[in-house]
N, C-alpha and C positions, 0 to 999 in steps of 0.2 A: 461461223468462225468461233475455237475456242478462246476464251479468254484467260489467259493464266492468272492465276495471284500474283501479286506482289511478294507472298512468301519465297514462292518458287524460284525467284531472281533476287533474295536476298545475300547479300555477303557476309549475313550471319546464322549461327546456327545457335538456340538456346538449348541450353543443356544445366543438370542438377549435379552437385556433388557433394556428397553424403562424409561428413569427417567424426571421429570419434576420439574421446578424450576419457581414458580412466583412470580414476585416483586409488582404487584396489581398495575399496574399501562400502562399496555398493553405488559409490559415488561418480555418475559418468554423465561427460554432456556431451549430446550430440547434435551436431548442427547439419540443416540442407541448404546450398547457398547457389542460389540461379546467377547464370549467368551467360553471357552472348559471344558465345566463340568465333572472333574474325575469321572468314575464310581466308582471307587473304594477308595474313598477320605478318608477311616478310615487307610488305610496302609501309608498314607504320616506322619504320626506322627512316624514313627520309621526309618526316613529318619536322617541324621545329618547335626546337624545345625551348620552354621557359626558361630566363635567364637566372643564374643564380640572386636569390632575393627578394625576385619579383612577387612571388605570392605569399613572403614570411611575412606574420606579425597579423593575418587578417583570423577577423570574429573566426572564421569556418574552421581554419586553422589552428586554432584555439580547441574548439570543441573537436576537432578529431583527435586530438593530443590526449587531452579528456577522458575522452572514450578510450584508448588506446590503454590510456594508465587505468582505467577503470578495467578492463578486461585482466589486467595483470594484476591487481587488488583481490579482483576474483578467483582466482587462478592460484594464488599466492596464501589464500585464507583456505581455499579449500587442500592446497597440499601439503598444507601444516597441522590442520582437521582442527579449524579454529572454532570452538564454542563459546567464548563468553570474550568480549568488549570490556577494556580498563578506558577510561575518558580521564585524561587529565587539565585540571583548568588551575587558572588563579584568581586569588581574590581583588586583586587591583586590573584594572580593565587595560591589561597587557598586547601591546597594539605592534610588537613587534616578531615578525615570525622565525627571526633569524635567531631572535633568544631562545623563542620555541624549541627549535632545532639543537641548540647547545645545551640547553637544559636536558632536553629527552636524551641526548648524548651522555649525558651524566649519570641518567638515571640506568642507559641501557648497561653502562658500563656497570656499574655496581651490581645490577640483577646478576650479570652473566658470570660475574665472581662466584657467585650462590650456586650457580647451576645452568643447564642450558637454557638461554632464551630468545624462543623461535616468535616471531611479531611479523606484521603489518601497520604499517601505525596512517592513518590522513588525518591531517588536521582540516578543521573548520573554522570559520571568521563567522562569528556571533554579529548580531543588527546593530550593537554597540560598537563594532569595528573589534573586539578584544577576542586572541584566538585560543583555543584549546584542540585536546588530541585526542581522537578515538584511535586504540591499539586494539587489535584481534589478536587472539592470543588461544591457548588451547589447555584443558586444565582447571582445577581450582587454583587460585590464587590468595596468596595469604596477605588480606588486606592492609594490615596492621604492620607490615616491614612495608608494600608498599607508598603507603604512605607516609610514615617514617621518613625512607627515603628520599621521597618527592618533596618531602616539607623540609630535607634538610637541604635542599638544592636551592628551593624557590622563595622558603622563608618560614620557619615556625605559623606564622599567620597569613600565611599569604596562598599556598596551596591546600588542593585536595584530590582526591582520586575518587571515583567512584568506579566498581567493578559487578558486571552484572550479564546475564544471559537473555538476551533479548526477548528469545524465543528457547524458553523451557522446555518442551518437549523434543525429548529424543529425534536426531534424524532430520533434523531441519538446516545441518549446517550452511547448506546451498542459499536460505535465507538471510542467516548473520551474514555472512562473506554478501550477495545483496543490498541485503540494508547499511553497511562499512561505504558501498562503491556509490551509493547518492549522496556522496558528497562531493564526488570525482565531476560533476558535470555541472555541481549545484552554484559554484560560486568560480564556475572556468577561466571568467574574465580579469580575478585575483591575479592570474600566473602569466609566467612570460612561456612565450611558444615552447622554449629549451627547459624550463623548470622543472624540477624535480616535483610531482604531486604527489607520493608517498615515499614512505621510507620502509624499509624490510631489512629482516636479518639474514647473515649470509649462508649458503648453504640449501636454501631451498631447492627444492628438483621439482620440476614442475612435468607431467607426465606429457610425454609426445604427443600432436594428433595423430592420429593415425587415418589412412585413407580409405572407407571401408564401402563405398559405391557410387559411379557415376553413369547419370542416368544420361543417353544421346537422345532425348526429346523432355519435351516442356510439360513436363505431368506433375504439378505442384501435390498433388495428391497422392500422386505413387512416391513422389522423396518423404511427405511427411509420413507415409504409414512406413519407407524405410525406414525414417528415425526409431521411430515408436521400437521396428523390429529387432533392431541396432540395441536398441538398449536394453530390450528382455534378453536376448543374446546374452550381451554382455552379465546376466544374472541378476540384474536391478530391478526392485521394485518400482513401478511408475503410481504408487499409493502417493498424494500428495506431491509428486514429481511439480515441477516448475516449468511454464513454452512460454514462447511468445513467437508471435508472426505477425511479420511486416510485409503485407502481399504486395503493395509498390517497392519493393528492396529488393522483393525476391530473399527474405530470410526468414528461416524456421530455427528455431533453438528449443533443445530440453535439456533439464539438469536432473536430476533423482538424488534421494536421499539419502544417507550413507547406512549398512545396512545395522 
């Protein structure tokens, strides 16, 4: 007697799909992302659903919010072609983020007087409980009005700005935007589920993914050499490109450097 698999009588099918994202400027990420196609996907509608509320407010809930904004921090630095980070703090161990907020307000508004200003800004809560603001930002910046500024908002003696490029070498913006988004997950438990975790200026366009192959079997190896294929395609160098894989997630990511 044959014995079938268990495969063979599954009500799922695993399958790959390959999405692509370019910022026109050598700069593309593409992702492969597994996943388990119900065969039977018209009966999950008489399944019962959670009531409203029931799962707001928990830890997990928290972190995908996180992640969520974190993704968009990414997204949002690279299509403004952010190179260099402004950090604004103060000298008294300032514990309230709502002033944060109204401050940077003040400040944004005066910059945009001057001229256009395209940002990303998170803030961070210091071990001493007192916050400050990393901005991603694109450009030199003229230290000496920003500060000005900031010190006429927050107090002669009481603010400073420091402005700088993380990562000096050409082509690493994929990096800055990166190191901006660990702070999106660093200190999650700060925010409420609905909180706002960055602020940005309006106007961003952030480029579509676009759908650029789906694989009908479970070939983790044939979606990542997609990727790889996907982004020479696309014209990018993969010199110091950026992956990561998570083989229980089922996800592949690459980013490239802008050219």
């Amino acid at each position: 007697m044959h014995d079938a698999s268990i495969g063979d009588f599954s009500a799922f099918r695993r399958e790959w799909i390959i999405r692509g994202r370019n910022f026109g400027d050598g700069q593309v990420e593409v992702t492969a992302t597994r996943f388990d196609r119900y065969m039977g996907a018209q009966r999950l509608s008489t399944l019962p659903r959670a009531k409203r509320g029931e799962s707001e407010n928990t830890e997990q809930n928290q972190m995908d919010a996180a992640k969520r904004a974190k993704k968009q921090v990414r997204l949002r630095c690279k299509a403004i072609g952010a190179d260099r980070m402004i950090t604004l703090t103060y000298r008294e161990n300032m514990m309230d983020k709502q002033r944060l907020k109204k401050d940077f307000d003040a400040l944004r508004r005066r910059l945009g007087k001057l001229g256009d200003f395209h940002y990303v800004a998170v803030a961070e809560r210091q071990k001493r409980g007192a916050w400050h603001l990393h901005v991603a930002v694109k450009g030199r910046q003229n230290y000496r009005v920003l500060r000005a500024i900031w010190r006429s908002i927050v107090g002669q003696d009481n603010g400073n700005i420091d402005v700088r490029n993380p990562f000096r070498e050409k082509g690493l913006r994929h990096k800055l935007a990166s190191y901006l988004c660990k702070y999106m997950t660093k200190d999650f438990t700060e925010h409420a589920v609905n909180e706002k975790r960055y602020w940005t200026s309006r106007g961003i366009v952030i480029p579509e993914a676009q759908s650029i192959d789906h694989l009908l079997h479970n070939d983790p190896v044939e979606a990542i050499k997609a990727v790889f294929a996907s982004a020479l395609k696309a014209g990018s160098s993969l010199d110091r490109c950026q992956t990561y894989w998570n083989e229980g997630l089922g996800s592949f990511w690459l980013s490239t450097r802008e050219a």
